[in-house]
PDB file with SEQRES, HELIX, SHEET and CRYST1 records, atoms N, CA, C and O in Angstrom:
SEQRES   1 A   82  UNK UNK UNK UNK UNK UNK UNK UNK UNK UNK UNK UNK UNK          
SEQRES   2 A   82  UNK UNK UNK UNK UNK UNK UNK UNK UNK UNK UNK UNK UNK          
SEQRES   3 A   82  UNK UNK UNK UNK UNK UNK UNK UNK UNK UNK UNK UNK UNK          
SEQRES   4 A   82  UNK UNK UNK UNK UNK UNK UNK UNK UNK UNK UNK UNK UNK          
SEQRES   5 A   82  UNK UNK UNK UNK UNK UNK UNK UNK UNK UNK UNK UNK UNK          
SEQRES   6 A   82  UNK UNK UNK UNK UNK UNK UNK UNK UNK UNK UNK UNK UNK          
SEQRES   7 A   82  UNK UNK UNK UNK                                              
HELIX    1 AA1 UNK A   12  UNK A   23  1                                  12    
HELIX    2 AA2 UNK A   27  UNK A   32  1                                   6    
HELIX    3 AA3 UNK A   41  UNK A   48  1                                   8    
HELIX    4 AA4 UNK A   55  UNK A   58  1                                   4    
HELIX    5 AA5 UNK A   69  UNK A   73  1                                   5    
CRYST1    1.000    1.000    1.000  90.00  90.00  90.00 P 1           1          
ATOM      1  N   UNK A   1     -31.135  12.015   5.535  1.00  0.00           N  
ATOM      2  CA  UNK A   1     -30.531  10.790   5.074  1.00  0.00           C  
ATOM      3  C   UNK A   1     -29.171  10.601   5.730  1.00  0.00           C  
ATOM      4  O   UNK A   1     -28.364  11.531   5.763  1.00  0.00           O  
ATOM      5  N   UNK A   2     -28.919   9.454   6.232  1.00  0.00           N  
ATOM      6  CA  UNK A   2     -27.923   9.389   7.180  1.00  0.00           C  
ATOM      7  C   UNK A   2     -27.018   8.622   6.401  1.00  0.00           C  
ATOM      8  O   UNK A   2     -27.346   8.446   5.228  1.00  0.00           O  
ATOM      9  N   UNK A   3     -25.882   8.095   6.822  1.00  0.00           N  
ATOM     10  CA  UNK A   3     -25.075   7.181   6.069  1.00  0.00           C  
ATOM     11  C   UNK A   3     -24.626   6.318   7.130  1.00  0.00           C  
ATOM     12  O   UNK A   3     -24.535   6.730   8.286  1.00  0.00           O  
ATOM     13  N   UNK A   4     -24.351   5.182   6.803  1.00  0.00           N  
ATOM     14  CA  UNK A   4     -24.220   4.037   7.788  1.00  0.00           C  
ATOM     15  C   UNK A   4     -23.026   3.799   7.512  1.00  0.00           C  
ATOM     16  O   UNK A   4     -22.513   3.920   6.400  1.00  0.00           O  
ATOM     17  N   UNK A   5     -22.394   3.370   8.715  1.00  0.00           N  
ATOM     18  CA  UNK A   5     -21.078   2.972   8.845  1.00  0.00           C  
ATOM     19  C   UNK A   5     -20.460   1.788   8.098  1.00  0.00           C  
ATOM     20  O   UNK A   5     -20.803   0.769   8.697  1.00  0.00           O  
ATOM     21  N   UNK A   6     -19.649   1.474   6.980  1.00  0.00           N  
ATOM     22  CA  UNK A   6     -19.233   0.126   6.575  1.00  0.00           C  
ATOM     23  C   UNK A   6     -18.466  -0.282   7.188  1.00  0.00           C  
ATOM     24  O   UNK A   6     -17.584   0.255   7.859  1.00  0.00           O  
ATOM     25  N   UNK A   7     -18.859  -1.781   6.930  1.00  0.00           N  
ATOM     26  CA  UNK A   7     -17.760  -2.358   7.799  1.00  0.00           C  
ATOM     27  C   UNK A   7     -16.613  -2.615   6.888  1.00  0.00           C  
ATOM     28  O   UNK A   7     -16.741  -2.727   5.669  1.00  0.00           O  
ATOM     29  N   UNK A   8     -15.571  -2.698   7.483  1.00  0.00           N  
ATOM     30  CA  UNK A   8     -14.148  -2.439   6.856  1.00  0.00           C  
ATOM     31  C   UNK A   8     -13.712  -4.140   7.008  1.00  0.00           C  
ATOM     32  O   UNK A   8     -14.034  -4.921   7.904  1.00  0.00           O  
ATOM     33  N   UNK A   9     -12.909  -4.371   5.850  1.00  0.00           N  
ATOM     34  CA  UNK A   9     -12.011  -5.735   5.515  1.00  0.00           C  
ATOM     35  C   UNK A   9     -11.043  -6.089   7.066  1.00  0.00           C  
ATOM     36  O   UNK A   9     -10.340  -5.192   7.532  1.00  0.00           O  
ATOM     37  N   UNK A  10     -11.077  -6.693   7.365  1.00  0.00           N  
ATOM     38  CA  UNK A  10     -10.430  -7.064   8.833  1.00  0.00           C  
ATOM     39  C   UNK A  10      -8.687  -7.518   8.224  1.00  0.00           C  
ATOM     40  O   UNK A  10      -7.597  -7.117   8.632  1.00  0.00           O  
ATOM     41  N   UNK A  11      -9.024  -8.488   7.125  1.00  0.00           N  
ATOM     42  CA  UNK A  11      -7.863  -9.557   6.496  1.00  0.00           C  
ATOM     43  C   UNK A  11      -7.443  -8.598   5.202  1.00  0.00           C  
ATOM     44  O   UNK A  11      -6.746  -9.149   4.350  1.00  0.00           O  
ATOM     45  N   UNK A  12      -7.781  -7.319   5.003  1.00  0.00           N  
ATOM     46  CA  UNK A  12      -7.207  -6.646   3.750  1.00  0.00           C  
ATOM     47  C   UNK A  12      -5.479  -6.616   3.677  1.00  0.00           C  
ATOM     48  O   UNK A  12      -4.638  -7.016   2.872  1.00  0.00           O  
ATOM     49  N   UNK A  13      -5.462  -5.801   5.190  1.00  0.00           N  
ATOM     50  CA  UNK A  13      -4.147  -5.460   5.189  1.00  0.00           C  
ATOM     51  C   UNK A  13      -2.630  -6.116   5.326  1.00  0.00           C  
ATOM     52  O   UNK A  13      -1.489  -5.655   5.308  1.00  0.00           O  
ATOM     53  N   UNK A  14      -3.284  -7.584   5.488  1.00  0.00           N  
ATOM     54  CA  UNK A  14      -2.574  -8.531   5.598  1.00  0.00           C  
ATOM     55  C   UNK A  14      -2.654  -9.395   4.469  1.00  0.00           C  
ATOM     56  O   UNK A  14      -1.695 -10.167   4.459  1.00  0.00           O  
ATOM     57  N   UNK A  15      -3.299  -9.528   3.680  1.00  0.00           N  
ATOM     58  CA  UNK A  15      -3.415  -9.450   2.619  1.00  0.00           C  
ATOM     59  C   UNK A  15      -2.368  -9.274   1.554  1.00  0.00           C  
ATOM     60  O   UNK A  15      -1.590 -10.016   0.954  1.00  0.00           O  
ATOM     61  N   UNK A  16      -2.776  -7.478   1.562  1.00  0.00           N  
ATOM     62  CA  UNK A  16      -1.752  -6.993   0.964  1.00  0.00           C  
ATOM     63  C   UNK A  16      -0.282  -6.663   1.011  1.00  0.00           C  
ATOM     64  O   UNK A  16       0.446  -6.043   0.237  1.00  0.00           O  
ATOM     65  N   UNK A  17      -0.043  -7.361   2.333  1.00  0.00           N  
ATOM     66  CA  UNK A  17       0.973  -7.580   2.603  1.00  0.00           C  
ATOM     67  C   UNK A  17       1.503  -9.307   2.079  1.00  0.00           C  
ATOM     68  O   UNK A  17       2.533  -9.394   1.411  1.00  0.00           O  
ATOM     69  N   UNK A  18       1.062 -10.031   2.284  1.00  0.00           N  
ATOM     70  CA  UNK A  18       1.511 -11.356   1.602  1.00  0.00           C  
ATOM     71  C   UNK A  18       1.531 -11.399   0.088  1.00  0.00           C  
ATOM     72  O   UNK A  18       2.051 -12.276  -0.602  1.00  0.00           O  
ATOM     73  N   UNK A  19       0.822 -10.216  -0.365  1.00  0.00           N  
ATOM     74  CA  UNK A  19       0.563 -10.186  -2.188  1.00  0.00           C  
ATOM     75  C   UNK A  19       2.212  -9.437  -2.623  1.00  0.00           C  
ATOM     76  O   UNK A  19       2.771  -9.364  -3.718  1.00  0.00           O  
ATOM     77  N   UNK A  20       2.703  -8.890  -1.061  1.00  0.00           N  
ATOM     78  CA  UNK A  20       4.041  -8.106  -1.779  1.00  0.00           C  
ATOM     79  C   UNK A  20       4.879  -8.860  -1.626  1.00  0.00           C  
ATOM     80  O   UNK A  20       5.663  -8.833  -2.575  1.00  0.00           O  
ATOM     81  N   UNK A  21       5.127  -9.543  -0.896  1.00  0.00           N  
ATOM     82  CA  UNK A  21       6.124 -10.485  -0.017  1.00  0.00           C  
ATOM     83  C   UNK A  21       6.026 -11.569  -1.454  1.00  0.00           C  
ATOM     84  O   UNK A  21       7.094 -11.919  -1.957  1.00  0.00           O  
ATOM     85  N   UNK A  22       5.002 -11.951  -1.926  1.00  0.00           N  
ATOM     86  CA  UNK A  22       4.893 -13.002  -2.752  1.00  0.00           C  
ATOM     87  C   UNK A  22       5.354 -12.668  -3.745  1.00  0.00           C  
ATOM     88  O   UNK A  22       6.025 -13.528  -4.315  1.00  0.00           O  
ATOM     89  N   UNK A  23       5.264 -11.680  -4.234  1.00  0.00           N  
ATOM     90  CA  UNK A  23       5.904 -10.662  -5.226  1.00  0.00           C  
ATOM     91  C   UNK A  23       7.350 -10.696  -4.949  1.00  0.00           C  
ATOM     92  O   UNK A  23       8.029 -11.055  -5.912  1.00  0.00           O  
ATOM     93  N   UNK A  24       7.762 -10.512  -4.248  1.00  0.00           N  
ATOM     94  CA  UNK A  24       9.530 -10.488  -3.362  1.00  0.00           C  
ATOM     95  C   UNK A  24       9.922  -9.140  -3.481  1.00  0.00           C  
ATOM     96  O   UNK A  24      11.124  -9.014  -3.716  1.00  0.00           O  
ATOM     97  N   UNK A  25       9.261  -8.064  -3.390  1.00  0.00           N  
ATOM     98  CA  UNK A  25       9.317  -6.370  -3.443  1.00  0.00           C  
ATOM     99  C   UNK A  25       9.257  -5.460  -2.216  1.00  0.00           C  
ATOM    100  O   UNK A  25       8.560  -5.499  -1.203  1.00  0.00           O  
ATOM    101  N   UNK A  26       9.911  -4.893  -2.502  1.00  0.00           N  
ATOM    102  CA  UNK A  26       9.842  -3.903  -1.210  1.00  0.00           C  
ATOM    103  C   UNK A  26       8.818  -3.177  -1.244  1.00  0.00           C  
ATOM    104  O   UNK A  26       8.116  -3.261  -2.252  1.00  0.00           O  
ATOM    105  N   UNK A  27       8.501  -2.434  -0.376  1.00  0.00           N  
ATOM    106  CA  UNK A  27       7.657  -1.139  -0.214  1.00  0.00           C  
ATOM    107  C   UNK A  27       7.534  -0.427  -1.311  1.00  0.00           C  
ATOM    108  O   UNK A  27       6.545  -0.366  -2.041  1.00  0.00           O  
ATOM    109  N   UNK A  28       8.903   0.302  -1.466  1.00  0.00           N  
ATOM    110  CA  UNK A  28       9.072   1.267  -2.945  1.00  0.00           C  
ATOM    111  C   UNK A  28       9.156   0.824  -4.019  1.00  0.00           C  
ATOM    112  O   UNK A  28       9.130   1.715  -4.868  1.00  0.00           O  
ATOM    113  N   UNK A  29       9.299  -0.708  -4.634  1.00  0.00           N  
ATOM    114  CA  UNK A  29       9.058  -0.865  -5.680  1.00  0.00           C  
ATOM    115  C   UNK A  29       7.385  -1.624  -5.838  1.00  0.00           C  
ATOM    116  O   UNK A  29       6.804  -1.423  -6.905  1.00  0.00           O  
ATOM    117  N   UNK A  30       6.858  -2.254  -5.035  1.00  0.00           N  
ATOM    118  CA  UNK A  30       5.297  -1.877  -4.843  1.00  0.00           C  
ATOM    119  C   UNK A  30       4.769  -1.163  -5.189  1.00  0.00           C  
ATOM    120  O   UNK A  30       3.734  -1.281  -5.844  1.00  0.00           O  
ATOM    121  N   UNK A  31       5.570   0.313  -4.703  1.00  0.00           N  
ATOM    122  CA  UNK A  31       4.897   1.401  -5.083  1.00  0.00           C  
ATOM    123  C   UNK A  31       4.728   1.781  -6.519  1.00  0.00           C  
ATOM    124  O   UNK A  31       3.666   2.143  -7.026  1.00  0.00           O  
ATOM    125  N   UNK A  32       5.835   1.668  -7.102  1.00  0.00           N  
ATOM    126  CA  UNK A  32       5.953   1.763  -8.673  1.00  0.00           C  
ATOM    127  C   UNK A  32       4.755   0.884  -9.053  1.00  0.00           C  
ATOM    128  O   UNK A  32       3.667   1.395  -9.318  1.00  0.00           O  
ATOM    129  N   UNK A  33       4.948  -0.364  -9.077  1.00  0.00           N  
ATOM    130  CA  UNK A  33       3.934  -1.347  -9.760  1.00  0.00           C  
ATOM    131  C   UNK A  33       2.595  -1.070  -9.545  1.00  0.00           C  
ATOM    132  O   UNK A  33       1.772  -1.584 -10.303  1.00  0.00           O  
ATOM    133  N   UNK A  34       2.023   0.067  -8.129  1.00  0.00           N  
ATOM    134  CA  UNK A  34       1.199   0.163  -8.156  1.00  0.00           C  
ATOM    135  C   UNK A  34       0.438   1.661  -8.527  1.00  0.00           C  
ATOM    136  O   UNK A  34      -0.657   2.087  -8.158  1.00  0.00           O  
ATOM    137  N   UNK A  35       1.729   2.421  -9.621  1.00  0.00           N  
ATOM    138  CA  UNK A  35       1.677   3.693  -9.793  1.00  0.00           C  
ATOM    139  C   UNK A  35       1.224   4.277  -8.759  1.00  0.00           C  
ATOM    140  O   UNK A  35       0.053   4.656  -8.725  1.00  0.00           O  
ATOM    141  N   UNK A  36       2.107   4.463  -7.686  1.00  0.00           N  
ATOM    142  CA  UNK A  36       1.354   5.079  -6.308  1.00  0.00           C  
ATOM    143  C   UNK A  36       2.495   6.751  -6.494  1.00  0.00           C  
ATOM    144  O   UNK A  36       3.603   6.716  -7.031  1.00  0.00           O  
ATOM    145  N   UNK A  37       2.098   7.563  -6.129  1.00  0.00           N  
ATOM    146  CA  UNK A  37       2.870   9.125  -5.829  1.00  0.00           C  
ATOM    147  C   UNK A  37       3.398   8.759  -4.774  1.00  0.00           C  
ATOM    148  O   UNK A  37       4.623   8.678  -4.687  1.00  0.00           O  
ATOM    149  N   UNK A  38       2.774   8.534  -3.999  1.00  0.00           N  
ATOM    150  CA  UNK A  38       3.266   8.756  -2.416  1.00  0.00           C  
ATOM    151  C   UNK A  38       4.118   8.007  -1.854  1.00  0.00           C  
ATOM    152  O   UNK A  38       4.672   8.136  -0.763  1.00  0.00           O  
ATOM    153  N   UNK A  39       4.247   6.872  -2.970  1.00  0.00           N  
ATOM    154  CA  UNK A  39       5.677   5.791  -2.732  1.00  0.00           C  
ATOM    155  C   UNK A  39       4.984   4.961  -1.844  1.00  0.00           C  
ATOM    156  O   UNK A  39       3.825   4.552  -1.911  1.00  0.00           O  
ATOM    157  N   UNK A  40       6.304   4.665  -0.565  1.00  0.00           N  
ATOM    158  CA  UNK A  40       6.068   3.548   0.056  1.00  0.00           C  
ATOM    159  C   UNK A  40       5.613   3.928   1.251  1.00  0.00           C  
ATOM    160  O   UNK A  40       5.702   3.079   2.139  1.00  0.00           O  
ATOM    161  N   UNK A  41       5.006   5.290   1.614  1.00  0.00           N  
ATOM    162  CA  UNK A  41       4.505   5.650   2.553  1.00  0.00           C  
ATOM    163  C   UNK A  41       2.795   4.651   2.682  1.00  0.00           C  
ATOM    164  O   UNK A  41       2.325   4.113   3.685  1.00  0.00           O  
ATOM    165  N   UNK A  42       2.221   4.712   1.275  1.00  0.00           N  
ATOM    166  CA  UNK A  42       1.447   4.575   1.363  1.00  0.00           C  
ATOM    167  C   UNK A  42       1.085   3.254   1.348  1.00  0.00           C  
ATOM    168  O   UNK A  42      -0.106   3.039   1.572  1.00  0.00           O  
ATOM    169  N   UNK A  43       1.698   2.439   1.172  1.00  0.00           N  
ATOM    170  CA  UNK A  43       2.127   1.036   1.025  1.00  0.00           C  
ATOM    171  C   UNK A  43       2.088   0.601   2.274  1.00  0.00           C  
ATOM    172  O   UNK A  43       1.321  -0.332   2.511  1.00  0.00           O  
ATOM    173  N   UNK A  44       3.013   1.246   3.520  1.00  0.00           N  
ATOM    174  CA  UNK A  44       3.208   1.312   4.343  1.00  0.00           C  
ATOM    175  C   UNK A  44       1.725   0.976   5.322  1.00  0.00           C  
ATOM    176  O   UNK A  44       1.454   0.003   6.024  1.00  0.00           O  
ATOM    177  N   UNK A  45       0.947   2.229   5.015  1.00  0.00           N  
ATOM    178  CA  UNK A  45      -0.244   2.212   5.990  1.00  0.00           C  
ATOM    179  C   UNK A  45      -1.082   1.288   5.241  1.00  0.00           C  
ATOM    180  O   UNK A  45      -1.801   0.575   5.942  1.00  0.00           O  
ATOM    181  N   UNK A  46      -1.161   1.129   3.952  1.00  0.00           N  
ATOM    182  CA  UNK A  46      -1.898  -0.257   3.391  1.00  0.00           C  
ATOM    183  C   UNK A  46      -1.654  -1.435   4.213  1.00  0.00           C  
ATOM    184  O   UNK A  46      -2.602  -2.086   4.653  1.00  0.00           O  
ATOM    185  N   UNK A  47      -0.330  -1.779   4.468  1.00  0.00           N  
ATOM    186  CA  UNK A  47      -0.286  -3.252   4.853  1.00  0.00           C  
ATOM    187  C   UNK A  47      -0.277  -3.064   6.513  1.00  0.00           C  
ATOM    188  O   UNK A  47      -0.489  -4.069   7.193  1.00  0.00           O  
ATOM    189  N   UNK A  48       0.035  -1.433   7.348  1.00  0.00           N  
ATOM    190  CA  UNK A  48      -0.367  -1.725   8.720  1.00  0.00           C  
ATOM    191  C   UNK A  48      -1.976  -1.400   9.010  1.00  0.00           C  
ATOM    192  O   UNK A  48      -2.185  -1.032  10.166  1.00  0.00           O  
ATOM    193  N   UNK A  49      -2.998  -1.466   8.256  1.00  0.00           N  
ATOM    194  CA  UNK A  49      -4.127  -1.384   7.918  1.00  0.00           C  
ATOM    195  C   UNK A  49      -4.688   0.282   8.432  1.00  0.00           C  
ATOM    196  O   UNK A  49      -5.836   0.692   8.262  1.00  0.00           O  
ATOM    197  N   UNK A  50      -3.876   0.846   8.900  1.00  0.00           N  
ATOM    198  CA  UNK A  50      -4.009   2.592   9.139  1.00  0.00           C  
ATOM    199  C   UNK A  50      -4.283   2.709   7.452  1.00  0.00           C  
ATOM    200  O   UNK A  50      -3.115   2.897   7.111  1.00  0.00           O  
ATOM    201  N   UNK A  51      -4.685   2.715   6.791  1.00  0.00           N  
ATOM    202  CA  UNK A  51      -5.643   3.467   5.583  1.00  0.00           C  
ATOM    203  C   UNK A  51      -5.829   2.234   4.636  1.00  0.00           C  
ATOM    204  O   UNK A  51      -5.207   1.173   4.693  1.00  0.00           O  
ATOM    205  N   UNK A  52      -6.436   2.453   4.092  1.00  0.00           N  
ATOM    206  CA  UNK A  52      -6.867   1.519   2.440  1.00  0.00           C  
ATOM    207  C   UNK A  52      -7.187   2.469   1.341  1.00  0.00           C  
ATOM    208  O   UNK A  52      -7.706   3.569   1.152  1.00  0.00           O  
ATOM    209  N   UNK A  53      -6.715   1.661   0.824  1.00  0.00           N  
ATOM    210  CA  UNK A  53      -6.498   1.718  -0.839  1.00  0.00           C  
ATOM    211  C   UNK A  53      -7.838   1.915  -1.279  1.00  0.00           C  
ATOM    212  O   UNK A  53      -8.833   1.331  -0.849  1.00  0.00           O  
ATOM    213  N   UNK A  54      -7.765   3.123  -2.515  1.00  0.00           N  
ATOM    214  CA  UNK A  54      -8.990   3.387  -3.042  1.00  0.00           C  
ATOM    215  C   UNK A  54      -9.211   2.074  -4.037  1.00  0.00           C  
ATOM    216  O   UNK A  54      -8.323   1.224  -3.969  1.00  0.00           O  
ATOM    217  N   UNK A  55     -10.129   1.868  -4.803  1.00  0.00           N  
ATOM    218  CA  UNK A  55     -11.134   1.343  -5.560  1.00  0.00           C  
ATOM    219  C   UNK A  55      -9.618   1.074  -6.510  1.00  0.00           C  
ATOM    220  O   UNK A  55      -8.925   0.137  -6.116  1.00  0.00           O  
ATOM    221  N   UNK A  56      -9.162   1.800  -7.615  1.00  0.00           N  
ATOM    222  CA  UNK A  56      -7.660   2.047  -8.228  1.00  0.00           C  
ATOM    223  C   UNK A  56      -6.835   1.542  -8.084  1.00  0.00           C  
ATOM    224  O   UNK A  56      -6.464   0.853  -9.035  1.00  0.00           O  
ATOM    225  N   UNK A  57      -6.120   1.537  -7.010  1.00  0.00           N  
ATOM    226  CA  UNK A  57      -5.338   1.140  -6.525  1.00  0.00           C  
ATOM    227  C   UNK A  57      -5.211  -0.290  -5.923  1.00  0.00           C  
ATOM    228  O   UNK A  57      -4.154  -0.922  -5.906  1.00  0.00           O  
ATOM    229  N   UNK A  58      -6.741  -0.861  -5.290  1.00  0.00           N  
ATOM    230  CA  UNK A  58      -7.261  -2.281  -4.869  1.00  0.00           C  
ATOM    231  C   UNK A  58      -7.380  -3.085  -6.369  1.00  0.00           C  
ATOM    232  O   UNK A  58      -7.020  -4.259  -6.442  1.00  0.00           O  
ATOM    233  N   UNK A  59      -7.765  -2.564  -7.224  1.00  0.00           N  
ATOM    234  CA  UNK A  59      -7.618  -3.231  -8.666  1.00  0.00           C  
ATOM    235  C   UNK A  59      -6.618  -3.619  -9.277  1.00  0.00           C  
ATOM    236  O   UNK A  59      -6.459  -4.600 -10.003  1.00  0.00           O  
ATOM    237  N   UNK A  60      -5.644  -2.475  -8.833  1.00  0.00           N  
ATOM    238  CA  UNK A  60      -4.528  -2.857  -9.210  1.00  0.00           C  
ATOM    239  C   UNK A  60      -3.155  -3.937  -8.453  1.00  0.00           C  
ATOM    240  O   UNK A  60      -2.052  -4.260  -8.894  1.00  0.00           O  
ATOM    241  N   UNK A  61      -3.939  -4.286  -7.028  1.00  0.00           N  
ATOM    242  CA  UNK A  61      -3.381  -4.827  -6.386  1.00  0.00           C  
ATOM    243  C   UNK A  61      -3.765  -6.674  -6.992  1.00  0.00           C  
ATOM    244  O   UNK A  61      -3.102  -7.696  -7.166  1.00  0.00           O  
ATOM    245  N   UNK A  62      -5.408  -6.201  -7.158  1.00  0.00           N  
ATOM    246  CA  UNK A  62      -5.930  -8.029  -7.580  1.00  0.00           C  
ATOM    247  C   UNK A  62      -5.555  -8.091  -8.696  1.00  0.00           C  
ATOM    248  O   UNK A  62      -5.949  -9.063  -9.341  1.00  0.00           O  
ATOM    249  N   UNK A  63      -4.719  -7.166  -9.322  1.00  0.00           N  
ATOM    250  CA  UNK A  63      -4.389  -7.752 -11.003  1.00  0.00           C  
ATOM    251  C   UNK A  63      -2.485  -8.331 -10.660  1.00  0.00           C  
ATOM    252  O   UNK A  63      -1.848  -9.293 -11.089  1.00  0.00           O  
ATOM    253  N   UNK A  64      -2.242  -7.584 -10.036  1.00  0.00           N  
ATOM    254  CA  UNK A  64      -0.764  -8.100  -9.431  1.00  0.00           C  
ATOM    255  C   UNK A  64      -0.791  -9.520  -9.180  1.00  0.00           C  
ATOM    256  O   UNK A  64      -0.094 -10.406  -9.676  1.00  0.00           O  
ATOM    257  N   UNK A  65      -1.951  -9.602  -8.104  1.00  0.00           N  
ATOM    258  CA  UNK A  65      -1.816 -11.380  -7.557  1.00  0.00           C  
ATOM    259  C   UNK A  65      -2.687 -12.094  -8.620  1.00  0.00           C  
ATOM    260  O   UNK A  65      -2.683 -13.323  -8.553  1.00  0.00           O  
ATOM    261  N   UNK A  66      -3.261 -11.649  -9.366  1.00  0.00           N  
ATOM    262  CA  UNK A  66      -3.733 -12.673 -10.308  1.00  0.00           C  
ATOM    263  C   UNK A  66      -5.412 -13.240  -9.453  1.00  0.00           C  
ATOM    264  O   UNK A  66      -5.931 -14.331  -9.690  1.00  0.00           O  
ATOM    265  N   UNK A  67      -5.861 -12.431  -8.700  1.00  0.00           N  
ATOM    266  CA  UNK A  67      -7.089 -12.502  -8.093  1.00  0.00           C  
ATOM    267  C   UNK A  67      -8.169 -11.911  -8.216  1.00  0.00           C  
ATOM    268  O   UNK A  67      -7.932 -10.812  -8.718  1.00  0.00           O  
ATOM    269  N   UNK A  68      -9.663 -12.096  -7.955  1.00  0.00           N  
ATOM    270  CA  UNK A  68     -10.114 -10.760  -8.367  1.00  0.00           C  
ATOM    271  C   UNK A  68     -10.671  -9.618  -6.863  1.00  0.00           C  
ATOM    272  O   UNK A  68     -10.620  -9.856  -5.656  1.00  0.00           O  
ATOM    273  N   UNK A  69     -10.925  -8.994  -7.240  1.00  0.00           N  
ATOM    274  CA  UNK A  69     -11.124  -8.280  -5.778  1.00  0.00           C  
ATOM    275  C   UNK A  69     -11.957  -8.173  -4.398  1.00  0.00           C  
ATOM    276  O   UNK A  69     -11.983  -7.656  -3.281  1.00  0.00           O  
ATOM    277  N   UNK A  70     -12.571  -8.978  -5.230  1.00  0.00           N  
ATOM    278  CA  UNK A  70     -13.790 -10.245  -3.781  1.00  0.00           C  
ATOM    279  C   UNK A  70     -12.634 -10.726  -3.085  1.00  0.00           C  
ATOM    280  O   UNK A  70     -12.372 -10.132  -2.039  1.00  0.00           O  
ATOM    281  N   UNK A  71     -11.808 -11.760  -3.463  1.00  0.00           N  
ATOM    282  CA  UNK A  71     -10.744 -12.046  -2.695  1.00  0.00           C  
ATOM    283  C   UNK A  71     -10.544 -11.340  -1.875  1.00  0.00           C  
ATOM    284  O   UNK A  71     -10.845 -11.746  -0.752  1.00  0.00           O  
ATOM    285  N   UNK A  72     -10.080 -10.259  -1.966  1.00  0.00           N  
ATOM    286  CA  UNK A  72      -9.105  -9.097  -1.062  1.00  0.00           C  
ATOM    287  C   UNK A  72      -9.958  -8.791  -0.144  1.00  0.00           C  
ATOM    288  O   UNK A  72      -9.611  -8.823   1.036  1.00  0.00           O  
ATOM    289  N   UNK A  73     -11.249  -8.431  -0.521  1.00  0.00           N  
ATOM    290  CA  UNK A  73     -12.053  -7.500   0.542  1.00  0.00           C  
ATOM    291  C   UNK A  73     -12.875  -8.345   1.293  1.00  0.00           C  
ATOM    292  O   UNK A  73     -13.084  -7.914   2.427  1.00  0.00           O  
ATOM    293  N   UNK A  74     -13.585  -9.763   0.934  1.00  0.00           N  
ATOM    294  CA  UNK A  74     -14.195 -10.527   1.513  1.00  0.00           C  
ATOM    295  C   UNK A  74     -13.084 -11.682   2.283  1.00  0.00           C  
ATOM    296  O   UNK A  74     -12.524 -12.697   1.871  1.00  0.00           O  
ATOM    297  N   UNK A  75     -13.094 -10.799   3.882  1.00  0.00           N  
ATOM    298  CA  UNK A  75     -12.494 -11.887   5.066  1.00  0.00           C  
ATOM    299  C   UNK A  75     -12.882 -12.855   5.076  1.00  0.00           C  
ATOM    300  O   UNK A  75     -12.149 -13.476   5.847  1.00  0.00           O  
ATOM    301  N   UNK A  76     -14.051 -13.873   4.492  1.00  0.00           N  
ATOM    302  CA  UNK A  76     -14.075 -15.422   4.389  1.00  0.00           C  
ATOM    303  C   UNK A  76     -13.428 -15.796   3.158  1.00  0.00           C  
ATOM    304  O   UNK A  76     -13.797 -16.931   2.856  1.00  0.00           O  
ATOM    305  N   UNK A  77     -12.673 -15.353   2.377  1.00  0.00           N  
ATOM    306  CA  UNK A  77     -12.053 -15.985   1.227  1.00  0.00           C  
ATOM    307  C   UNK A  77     -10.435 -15.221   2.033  1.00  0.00           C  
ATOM    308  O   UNK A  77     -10.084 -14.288   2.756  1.00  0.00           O  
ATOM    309  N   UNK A  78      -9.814 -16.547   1.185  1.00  0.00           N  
ATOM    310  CA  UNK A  78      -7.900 -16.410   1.283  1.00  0.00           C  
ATOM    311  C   UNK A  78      -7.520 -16.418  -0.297  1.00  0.00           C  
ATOM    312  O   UNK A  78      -8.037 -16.915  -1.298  1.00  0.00           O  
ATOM    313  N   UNK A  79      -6.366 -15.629  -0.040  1.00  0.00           N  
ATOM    314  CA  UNK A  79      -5.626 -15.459  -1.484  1.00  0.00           C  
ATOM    315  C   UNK A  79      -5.075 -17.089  -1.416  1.00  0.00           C  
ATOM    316  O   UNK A  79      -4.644 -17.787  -0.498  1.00  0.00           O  
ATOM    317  N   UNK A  80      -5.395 -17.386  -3.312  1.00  0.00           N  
ATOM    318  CA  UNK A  80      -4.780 -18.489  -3.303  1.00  0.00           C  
ATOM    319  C   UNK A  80      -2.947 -19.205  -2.691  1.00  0.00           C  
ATOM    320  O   UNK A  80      -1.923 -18.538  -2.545  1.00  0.00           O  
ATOM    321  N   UNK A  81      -3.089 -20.376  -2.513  1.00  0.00           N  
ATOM    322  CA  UNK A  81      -1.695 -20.689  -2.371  1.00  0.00           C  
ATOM    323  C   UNK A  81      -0.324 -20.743  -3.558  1.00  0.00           C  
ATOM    324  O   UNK A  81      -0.398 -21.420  -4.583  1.00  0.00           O  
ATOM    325  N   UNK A  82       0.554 -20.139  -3.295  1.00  0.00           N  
ATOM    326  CA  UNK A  82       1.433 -20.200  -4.786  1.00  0.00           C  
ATOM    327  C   UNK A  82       2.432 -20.994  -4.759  1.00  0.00           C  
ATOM    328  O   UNK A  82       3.141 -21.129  -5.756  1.00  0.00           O  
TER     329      UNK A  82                                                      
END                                                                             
């Protein structure tokens, strides 16, 4: 049994970068809101799309913007306008 490659969100990481900016937060306080350990490191490679956010952490991002998480991960939908 093999496992097939997923395809990965193209528009995530940019994304989650306009969800912080919209927010008006830095990196490290992101991090707080998004109970992250690793601070703003991880924030960091979230929004330069070098890693993504587990399942947890993506939930907790669509509850921030008030979206649900189809938004985020499906590249034919945009986060609403605010």
């Amino acid at each position: 049994m093999g496992r097939t490659k997923r395809q990965k969100p193209k528009r995530l990481a940019r994304k989650l970068l306009t969800i912080r900016r919209e927010l008006g937060v830095s990196q490290t306080e992101m991090a707080r809101l998004l109970d992250l350990r690793r601070a703003y490191t991880a924030v960091s490679a979230y929004e330069r799309g070098t890693r993504e956010p587990d399942l947890l952490v993506l939930l907790r991002y669509a509850k921030l913007a008030r979206v649900s998480t189809d938004v985020l991960v499906d590249d034919a939908k945009s986060l609403p306008r605010r």
